[in-house]
Structures are given as C-alpha cells and as structure tokens.
VOPAGU-2260 file (C-alpha; in pm, 1 decimal, decimal comma):
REM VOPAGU-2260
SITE   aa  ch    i         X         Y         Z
SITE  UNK   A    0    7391,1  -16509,7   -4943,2
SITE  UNK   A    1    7280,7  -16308,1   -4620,9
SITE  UNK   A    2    7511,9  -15989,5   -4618,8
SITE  UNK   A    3    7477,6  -15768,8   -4244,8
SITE  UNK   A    4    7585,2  -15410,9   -4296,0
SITE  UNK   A    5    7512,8  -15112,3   -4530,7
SITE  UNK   A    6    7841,8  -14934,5   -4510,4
SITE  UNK   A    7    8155,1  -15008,0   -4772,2
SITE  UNK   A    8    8277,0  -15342,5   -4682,2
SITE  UNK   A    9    7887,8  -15488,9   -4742,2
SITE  UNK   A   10    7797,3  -15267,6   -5051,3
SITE  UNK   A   11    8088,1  -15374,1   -5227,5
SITE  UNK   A   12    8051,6  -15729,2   -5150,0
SITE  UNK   A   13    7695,4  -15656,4   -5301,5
SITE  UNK   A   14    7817,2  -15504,3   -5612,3
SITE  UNK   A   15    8106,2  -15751,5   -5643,2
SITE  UNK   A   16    7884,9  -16080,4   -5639,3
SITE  UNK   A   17    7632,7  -15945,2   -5848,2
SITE  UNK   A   18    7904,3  -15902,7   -6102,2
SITE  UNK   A   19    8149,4  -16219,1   -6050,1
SITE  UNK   A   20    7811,5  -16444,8   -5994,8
SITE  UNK   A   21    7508,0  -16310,3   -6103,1
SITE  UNK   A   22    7204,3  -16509,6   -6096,0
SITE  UNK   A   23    7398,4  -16800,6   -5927,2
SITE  UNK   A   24    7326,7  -16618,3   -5581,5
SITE  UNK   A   25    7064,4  -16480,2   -5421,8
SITE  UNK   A   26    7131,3  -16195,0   -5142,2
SITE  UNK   A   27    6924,0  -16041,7   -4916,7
SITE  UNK   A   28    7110,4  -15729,3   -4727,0
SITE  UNK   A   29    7046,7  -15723,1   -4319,0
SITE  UNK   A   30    7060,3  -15322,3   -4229,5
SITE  UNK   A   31    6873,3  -15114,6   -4012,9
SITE  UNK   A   32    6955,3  -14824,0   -4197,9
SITE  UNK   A   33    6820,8  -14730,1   -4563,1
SITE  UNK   A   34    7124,5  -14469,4   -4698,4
SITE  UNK   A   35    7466,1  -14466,6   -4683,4
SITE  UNK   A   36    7675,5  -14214,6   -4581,0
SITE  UNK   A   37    8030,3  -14087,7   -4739,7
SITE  UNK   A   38    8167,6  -14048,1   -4392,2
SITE  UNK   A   39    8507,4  -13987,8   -4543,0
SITE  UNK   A   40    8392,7  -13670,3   -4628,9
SITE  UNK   A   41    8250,3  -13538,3   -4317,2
SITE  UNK   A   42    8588,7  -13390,8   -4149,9
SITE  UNK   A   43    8560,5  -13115,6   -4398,2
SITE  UNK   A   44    8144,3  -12974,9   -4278,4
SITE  UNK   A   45    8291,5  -12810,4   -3973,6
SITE  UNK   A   46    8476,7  -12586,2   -4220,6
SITE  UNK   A   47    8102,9  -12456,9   -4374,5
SITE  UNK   A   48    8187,0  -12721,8   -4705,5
SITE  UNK   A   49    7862,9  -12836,6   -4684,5
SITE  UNK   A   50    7731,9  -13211,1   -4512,3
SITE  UNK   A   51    7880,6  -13541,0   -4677,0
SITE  UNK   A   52    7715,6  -13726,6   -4935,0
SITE  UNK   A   53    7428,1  -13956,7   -4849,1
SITE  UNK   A   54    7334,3  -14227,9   -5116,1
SITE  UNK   A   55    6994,3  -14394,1   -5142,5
SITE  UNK   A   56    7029,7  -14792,9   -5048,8
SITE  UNK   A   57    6715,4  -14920,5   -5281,0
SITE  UNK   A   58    6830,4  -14805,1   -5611,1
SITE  UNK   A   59    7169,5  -15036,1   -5536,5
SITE  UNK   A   60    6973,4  -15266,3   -5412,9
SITE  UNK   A   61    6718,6  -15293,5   -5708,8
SITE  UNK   A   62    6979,3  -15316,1   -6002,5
SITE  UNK   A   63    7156,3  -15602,0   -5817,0
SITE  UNK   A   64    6850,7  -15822,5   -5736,1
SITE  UNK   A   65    6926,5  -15763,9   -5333,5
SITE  UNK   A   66    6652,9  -15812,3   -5048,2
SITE  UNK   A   67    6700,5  -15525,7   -4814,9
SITE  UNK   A   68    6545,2  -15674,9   -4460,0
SITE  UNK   A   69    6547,2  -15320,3   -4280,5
SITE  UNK   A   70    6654,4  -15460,6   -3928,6
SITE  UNK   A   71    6978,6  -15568,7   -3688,9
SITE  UNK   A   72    7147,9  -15883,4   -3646,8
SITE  UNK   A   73    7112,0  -16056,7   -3300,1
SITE  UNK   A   74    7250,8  -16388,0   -3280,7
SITE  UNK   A   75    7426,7  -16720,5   -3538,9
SITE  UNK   A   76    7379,9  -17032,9   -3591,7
SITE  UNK   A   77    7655,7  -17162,5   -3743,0
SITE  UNK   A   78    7519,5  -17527,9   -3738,0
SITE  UNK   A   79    7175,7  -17444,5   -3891,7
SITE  UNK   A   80    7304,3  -17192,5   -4130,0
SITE  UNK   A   81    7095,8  -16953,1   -3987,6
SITE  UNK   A   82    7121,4  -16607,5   -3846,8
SITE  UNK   A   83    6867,0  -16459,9   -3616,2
SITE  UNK   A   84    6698,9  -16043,9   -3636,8
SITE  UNK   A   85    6641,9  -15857,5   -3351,6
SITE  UNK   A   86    6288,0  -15837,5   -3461,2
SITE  UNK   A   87    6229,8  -16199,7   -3486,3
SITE  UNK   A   88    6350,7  -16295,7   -3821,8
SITE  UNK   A   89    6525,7  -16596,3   -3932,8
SITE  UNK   A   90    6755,5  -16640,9   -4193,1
SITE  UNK   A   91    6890,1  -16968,2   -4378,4
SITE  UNK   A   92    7196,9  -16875,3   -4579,1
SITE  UNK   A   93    7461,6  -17120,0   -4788,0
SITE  UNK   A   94    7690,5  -16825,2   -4779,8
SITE  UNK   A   95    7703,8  -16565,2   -4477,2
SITE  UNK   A   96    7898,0  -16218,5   -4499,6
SITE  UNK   A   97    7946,8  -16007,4   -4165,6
SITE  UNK   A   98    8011,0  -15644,4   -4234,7
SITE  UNK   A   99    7828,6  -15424,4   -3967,2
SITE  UNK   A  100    8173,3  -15219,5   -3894,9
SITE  UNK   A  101    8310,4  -15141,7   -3594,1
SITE  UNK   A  102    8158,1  -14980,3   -3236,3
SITE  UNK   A  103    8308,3  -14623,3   -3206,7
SITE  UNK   A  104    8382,4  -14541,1   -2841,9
SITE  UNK   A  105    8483,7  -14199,3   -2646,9
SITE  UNK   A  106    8864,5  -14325,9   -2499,2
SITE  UNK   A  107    8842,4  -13968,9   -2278,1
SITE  UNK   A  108    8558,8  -13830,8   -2062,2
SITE  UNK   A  109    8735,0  -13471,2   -2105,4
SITE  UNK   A  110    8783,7  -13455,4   -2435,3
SITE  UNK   A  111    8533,0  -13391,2   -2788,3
SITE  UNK   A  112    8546,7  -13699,8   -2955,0
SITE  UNK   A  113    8544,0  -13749,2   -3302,5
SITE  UNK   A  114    8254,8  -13870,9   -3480,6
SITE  UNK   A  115    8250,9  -13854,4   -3819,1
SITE  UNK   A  116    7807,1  -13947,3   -3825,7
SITE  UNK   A  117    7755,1  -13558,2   -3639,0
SITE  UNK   A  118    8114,4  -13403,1   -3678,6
SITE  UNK   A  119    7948,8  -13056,0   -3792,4
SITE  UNK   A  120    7743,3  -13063,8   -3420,2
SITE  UNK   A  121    8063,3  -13147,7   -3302,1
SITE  UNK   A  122    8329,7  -12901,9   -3395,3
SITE  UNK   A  123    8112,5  -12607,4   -3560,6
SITE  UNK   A  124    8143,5  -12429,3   -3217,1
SITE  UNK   A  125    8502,5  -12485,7   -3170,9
SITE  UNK   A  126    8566,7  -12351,5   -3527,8
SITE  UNK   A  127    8339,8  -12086,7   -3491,5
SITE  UNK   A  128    8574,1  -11996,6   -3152,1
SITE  UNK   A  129    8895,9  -12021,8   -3336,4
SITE  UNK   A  130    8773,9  -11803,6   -3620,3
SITE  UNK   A  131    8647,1  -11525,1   -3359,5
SITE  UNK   A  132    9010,5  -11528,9   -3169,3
SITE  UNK   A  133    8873,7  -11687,3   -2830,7
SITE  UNK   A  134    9037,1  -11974,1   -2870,0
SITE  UNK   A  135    9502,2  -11997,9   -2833,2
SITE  UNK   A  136    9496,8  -12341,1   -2779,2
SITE  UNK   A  137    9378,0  -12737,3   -2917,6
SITE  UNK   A  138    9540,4  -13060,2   -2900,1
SITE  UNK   A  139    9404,0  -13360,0   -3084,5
SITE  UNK   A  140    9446,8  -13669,4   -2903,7
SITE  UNK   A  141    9495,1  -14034,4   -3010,7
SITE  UNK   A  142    9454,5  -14356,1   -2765,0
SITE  UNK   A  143    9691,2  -14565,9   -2749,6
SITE  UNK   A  144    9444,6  -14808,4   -2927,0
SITE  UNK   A  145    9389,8  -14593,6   -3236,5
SITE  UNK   A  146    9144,8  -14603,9   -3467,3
SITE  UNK   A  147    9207,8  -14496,7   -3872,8
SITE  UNK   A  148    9429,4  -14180,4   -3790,0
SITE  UNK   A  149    9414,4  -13976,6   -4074,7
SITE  UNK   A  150    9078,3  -13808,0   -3980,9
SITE  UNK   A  151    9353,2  -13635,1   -3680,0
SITE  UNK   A  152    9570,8  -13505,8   -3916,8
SITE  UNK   A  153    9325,1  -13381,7   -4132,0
SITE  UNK   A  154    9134,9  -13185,6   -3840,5
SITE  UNK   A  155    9431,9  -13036,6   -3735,7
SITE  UNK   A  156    9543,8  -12954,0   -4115,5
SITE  UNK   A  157    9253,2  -12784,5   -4140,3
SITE  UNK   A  158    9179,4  -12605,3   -3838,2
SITE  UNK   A  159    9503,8  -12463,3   -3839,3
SITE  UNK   A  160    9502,0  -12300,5   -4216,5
SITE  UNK   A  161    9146,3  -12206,5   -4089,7
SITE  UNK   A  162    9321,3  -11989,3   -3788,7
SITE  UNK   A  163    9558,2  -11896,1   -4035,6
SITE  UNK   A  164    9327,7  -11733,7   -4245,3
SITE  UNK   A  165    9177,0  -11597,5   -3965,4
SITE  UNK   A  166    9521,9  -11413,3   -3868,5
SITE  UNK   A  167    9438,0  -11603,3   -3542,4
SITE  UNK   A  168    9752,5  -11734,7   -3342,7
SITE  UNK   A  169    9678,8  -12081,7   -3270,4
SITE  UNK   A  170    9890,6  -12351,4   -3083,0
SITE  UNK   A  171    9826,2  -12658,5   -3242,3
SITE  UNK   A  172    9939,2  -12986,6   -3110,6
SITE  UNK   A  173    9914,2  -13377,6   -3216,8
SITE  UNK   A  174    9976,0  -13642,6   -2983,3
SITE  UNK   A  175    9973,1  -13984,7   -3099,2
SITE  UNK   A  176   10099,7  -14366,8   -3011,0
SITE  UNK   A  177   10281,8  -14339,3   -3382,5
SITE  UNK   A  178   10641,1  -14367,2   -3410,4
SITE  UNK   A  179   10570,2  -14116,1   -3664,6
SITE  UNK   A  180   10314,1  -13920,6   -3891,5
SITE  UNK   A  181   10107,8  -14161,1   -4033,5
SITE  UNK   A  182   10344,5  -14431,2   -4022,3
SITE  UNK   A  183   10075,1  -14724,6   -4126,8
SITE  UNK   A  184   10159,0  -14558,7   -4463,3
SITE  UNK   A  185   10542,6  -14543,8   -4480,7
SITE  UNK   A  186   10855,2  -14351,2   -4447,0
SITE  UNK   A  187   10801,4  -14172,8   -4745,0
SITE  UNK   A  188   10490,3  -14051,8   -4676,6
SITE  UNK   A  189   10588,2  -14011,5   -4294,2
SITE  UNK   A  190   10838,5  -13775,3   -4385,9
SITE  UNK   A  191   10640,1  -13565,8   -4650,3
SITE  UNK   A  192   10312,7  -13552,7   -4431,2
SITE  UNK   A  193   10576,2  -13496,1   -4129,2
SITE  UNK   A  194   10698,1  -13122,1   -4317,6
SITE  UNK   A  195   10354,5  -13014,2   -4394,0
SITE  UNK   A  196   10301,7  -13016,4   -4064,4
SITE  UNK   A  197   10622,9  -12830,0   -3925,2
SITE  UNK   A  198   10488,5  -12567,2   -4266,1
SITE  UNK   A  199   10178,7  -12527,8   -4133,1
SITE  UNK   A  200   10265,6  -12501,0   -3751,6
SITE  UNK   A  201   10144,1  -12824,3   -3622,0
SITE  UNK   A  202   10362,9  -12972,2   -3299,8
SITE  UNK   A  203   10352,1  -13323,5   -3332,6
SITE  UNK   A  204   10492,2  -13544,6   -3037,2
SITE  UNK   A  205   10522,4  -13899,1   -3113,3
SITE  UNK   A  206   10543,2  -14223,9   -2981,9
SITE  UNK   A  207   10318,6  -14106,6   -2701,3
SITE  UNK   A  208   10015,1  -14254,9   -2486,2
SITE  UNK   A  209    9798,1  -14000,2   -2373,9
SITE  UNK   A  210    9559,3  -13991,8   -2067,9
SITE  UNK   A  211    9347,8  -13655,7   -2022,0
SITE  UNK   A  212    9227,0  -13608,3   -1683,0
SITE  UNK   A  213    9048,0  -13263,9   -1637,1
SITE  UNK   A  214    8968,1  -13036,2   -1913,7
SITE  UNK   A  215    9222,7  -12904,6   -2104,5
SITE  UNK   A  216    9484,4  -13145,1   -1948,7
SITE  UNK   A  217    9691,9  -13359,0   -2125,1
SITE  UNK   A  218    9923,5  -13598,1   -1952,4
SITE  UNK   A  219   10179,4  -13768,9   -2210,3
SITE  UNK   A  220   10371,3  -14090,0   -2089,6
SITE  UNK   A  221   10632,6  -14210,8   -2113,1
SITE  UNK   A  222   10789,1  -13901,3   -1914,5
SITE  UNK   A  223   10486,4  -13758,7   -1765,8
SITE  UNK   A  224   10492,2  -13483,7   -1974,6
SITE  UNK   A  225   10203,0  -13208,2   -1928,0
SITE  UNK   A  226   10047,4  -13048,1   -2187,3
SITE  UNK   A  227    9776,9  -12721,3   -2110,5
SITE  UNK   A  228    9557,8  -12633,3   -2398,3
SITE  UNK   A  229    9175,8  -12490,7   -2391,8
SITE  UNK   A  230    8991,5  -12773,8   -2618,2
SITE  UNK   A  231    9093,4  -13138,3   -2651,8
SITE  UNK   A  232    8978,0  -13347,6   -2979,5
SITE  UNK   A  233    9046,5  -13698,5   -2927,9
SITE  UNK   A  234    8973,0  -14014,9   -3203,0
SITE  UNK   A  235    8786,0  -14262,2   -3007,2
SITE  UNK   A  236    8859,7  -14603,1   -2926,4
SITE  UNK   A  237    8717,6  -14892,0   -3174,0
SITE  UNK   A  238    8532,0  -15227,7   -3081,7
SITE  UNK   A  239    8445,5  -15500,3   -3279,7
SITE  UNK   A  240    8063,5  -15603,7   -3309,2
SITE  UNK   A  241    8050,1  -15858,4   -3047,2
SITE  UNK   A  242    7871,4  -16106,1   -3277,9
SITE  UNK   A  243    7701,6  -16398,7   -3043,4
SITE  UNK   A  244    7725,4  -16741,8   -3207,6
SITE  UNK   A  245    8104,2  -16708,6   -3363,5
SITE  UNK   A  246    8435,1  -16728,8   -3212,4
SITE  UNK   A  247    8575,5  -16388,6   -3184,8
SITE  UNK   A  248    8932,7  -16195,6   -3114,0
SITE  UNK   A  249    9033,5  -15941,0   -2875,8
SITE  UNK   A  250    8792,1  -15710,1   -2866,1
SITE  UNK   A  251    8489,9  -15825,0   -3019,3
SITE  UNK   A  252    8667,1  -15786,3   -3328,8
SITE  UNK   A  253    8610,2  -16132,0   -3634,1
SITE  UNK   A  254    8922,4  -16328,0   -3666,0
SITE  UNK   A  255    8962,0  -16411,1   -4041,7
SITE  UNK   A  256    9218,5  -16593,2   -4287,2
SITE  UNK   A  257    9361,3  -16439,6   -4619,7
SITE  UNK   A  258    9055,0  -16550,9   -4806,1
SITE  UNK   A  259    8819,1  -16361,3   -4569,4
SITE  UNK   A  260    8684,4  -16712,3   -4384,9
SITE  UNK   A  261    8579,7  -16683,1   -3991,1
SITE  UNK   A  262    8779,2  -16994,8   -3877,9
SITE  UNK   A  263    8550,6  -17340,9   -3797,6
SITE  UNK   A  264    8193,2  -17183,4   -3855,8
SITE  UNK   A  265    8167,7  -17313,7   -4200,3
SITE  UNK   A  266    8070,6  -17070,0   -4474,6
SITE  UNK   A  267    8033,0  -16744,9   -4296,8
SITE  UNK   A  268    8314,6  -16492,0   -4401,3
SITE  UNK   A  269    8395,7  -16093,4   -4280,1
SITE  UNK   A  270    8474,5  -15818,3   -4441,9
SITE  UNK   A  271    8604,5  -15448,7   -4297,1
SITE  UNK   A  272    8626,5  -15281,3   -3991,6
SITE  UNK   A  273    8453,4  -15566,9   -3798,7
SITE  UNK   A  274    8736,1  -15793,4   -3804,9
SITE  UNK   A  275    9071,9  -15847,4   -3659,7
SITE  UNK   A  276    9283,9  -15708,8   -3945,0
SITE  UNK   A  277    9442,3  -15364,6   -3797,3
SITE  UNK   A  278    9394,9  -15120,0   -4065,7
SITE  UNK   A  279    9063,0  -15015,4   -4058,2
SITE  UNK   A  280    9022,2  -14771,7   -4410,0
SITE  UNK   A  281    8747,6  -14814,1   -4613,0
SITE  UNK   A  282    8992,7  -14879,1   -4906,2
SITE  UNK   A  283    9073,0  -15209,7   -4682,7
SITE  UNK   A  284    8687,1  -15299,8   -4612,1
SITE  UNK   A  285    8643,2  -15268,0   -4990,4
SITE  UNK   A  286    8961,2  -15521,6   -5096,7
SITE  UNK   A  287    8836,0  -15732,4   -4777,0
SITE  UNK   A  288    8479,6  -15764,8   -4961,2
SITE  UNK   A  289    8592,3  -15822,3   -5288,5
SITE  UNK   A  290    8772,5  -16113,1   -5199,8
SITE  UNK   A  291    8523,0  -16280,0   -5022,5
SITE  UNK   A  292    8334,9  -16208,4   -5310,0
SITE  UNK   A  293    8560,9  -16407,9   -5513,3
SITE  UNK   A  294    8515,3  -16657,2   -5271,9
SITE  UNK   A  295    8169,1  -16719,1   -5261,1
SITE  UNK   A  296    8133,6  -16691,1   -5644,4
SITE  UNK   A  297    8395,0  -16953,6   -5656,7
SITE  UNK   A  298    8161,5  -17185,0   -5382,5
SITE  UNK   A  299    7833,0  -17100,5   -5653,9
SITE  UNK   A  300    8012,8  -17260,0   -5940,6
SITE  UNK   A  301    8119,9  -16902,8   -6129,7
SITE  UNK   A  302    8375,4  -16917,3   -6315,2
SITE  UNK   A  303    8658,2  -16757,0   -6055,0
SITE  UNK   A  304    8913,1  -16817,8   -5829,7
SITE  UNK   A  305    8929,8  -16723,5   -5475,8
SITE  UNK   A  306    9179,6  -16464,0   -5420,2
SITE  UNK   A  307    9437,1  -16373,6   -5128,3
SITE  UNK   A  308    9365,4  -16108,1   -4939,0
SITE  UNK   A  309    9704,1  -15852,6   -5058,8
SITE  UNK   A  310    9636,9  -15527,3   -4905,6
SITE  UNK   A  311    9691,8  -15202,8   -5064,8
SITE  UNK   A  312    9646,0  -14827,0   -4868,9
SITE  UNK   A  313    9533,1  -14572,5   -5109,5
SITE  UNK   A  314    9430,6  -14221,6   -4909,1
SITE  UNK   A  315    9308,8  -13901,3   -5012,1
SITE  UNK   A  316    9480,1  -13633,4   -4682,3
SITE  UNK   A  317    9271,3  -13339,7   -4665,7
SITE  UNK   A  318    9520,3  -13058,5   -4586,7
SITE  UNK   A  319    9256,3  -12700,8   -4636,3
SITE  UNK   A  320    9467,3  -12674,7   -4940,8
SITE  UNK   A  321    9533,8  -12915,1   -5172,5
SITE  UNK   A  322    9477,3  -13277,9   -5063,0
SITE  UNK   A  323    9813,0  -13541,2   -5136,0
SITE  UNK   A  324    9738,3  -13855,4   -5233,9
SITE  UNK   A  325    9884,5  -14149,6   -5022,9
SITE  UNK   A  326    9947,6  -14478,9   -5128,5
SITE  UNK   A  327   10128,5  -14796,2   -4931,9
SITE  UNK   A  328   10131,6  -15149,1   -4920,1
SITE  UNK   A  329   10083,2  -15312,2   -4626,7
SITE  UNK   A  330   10218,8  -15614,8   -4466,8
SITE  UNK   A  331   10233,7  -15633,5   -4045,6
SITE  UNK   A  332   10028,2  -15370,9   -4025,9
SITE  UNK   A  333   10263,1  -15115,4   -4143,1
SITE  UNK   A  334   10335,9  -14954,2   -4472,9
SITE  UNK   A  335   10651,3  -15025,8   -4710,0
SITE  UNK   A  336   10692,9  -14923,6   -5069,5
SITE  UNK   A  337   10497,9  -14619,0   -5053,8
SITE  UNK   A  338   10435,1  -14334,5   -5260,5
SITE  UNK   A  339   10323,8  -13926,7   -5217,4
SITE  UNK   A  340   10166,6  -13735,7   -5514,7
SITE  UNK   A  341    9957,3  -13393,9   -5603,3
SITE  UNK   A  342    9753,4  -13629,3   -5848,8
SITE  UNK   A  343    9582,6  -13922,1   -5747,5
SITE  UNK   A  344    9727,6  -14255,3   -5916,8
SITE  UNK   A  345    9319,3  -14413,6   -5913,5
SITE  UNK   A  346    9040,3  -14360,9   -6060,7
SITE  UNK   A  347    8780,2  -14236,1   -5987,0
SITE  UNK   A  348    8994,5  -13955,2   -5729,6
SITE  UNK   A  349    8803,7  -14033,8   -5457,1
SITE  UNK   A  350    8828,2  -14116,0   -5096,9
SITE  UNK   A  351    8708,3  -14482,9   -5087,5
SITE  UNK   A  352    8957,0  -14671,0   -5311,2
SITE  UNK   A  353    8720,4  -14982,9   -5420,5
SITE  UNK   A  354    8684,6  -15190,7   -5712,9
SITE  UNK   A  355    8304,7  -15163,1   -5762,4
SITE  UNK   A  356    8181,1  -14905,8   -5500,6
SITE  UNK   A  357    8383,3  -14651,7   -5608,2
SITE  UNK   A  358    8266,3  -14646,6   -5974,0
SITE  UNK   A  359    7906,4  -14693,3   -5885,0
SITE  UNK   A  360    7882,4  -14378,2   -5710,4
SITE  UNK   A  361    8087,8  -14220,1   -5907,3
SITE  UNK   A  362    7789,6  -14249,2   -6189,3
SITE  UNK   A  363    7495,3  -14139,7   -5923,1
SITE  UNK   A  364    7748,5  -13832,0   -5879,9
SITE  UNK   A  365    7787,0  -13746,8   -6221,3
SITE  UNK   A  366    7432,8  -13938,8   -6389,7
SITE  UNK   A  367    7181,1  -13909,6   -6098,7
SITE  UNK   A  368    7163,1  -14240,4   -6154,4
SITE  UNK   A  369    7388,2  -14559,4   -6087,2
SITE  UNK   A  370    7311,0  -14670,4   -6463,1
C-alpha cells in the first residue's frame, strides 16, 4: 500500500492496517514532511499557552514496518498502478490511499486569515493590542464556502474572555453563512454554544455571506448590511489537492463512496479533508481512514469486513474557560441527535477523536514513547 500524507487521515490509516492486516501489507508513506503537527491545538498559542504539539514521524513509522519516501506526489496512473514523485520516483502499489488534506486559501485580501501552521505570528500582535486597550473592535469572518468553523468560535471565545480579563471593552462580532452557531453539530448544541456566546458578549449574525472590501469593512448580504470594526479575522477558503490522473469533484476535492473508493480508478481510495465529503474535522479524516483500512485489509485476505462509512462529530470547543464537549451524528452534512457535556464522553479527552491515532499519542504524551 502507497499512503500520500502525514497528517490524521494518513497516520491513522497507517496505524489501522498495521493492526487489522499486519504483515499481509506492505506500506510505504509519501510525505514531504517528517513531524506532525497537533494543529487542533494551535488556536490557543496566541493566548501565551505555549506552541502545539509536534510528534516525530519515524518512531510511528518504525513500529509499523512503514517506508517513509520524504517527497510530494505529482501525478497517477491508475492503469499501471503506479503513482509518480515530484522528484522522480515511481511507485507500484496493489492498494493506493490519498490523504494529503486540503489547500488552505485567504477568501479576503483585507482581512488576517487564519492559519492554524503560524497562528501565534498571526494573532500575537492583535492580542497583544487588545490586552493594551488599543484595540474596540474585531469581527471574525467566514466565506460563504467555509471551512471546519469551530476554530471561529473558539478565537472569538477566547479573545473576548482575554479582553475581559483585561477590563478592556471589546466589540466582538461573528459573521457566518450558518443558519446558526455551529449548526453542522445540531440544535442542541446550536442553542447551548448560541448562550455562551450572548454570556460572553459575542454578536453573532447568521445566515450571512460576507465580502470585506477595505480594511476594517465588512459588507453582509443579504441586506447590504455594513459592519465597521478595526481588525478582521477571516477562516479561509478550502481546495481540494488537485490530484492529476483521477477524476475529481468541484473543487479539486476526491469524490468517494461509503467505503472510501475513488469511483472507476480501481484500488485507489481517500481519506479526510481531500475529498468531497463536507465536514472536514479531523475526527472525520480519522473514521474516513479507518474504513478504508478495513477495506484494504479485507482486499489482503485479513480476516475483516469492509465497513460503511457512518459518521460521527465528536469536538472539544475551546471557550478560555472550560472547554464543552460536542458530539453529533451526521447525515447531509448536518448534525441530528446531538449531545453537550462538561466531560468528554471519549477517551482519551482529546481533540482528534480517532480509533488508533488518538491512543498512540496519547502514550508518547504520557510514556515518551508510543510503546
């Protein structure tokens, strides 16, 4: 198996088939990159908690048996089995999994977009302004074509306890595409993260599509609404990877069926935020991988099923206080049956809900080592 990524979506795949197939497969992992990041994490370094968690990629790689070819992905060929490097390399696979993530994109020239890779470079000065009373005024912004939007809610969670704290009046002011707060996750949770945000002083105007012109402009359709602030934070727009050799979907993003399969290519499968599915939450990625995992065990002759891809939402929401825990399952890319707690209903409590990942790095955490 030939595996491109080194975020969630591929490690858990990694971590999966090592344990549904063992020896039956051998994987070699296509990644310029040799850590991986808990990006999760980052919205809280503006706030001085310290940079997120980075994770050495050889020690994973050693105690499942996985080649790590340190370089890109260029180009497919679905009739040889092959993939092609950037620096030259070819690749016969029987199995192919495609989970490089999605391209991050500013949506507004005028606005600080977030990027959760340098978020502390990012926002420090901002913070730093709010906490020294030059700053009244910040809106965070999300396109119309939103990317995971808790990250938003978080920022402005935070940043306004941080004025609090500060005894710094701050106007602080959401505007997102969302019918309502967080609505991928349910009315329930909706409505709960919907009052922490009236508690904590935190305008949020709905069902709105943005467009920021000149700094510190905000125009809000429909109605043509203006809003005047002094900062603008804005999620950015996602892409998909733009893979040459496969069919793709609007986008650039992977079309894929409920057993993680890129239509008519043969055995090359997707996992994460480079595919079509909506929700892109590393929680997601990680379900995504393990069944494809399932599904390529089942193709090496283990002793498994393939299973249907059933997704399941479970968020930590970073408030400056006390995080709630978020949980929804999803069907149309929306939320029903969902649930709002103090205490996290997983374990480990962490951010990435996953089946393998989760656990692994939950033992470097507490061990120093994965073992």
């Amino acid at each position: 198996m030939v595996v491109v990524g080194a975020g969630v979506a591929a490690l858990e795949a990694v971590l999966a088939l090592h344990d549904l197939a063992g020896e039956r497969v051998g994987m070699t992992l296509v990644a310029p990159n040799s850590d991986f990041a808990y990006r999760p994490l980052a919205v809280r370094e503006p706030f001085a908690y310290g940079k997120a968690r980075r994770y050495e990629l050889e020690p994973l790689m050693r105690d499942t048996g996985t080649l790590h070819l340190v370089d890109t992905l260029s180009w497919i060929e679905p009739d040889e089995r092959c993939v092609h490097t950037e620096q030259g390399a070819r690749l016969d696979y029987d199995a192919l999994v495609l989970a490089m993530g999605a391209q991050a994109t500013p949506r507004f020239e005028h606005a600080i977009t977030i990027d959760d890779r340098r978020l502390d470079e990012t926002l420090h000065g901002l913070i730093q302004d709010i906490e020294g009373g030059y700053l009244k005024s910040v809106a965070f912004v999300a396109p119309g074509r939103m990317a995971w939007p808790l990250p938003l809610y978080e920022l402005a969670l935070m940043t306004a306890g941080r004025a609090y704290d500060m005894g710094v009046e701050l106007k602080t002011t959401i505007v997102t595409p969302e019918d309502a707060p967080l609505t991928i996750f349910g009315s329930n949770v909706s409505g709960r993260v919907s009052e922490l945000l009236a508690k904590a002083g935190v305008e949020t105007v709905c069902s709105a599509y943005a467009e920021v012109p000149q700094s510190g402009h905000v125009v809000i359709n429909p109605g043509n609404r203006r809003l005047t602030v002094e900062r603008i934070v804005a999620l950015p727009e996602l892409f998909g990877p733009g893979v040459r050799g496969i069919p793709l979907g609007e986008n650039g993003f992977i079309p894929i069926d409920q057993f993680g399969k890129v239509p008519d290519v043969g055995p090359i499968y997707a996992a994460g935020d480079a595919t079509a599915f909506a929700v892109k939450h590393g929680g997601v990625a990680s379900q995504q991988a393990d069944v494809v995992a399932h599904s390529i065990a089942a193709l090496a002759g283990a002793e498994v099923s393939p299973e249907p891809f059933v997704p399941v939402i479970h968020g930590m929401l970073l408030t400056g206080d006390e995080p709630l825990y978020l949980t929804a399952r999803i069907t149309g890319g929306y939320g029903f049956s969902s649930e709002v707690s103090e205490t996290p209903s997983w374990s480990p409590p962490t951010k990435i809900v996953s089946r393998y990942l989760a656990p692994y790095l939950d033992r470097v955490d507490h061990t120093g080592a994965p073992t």
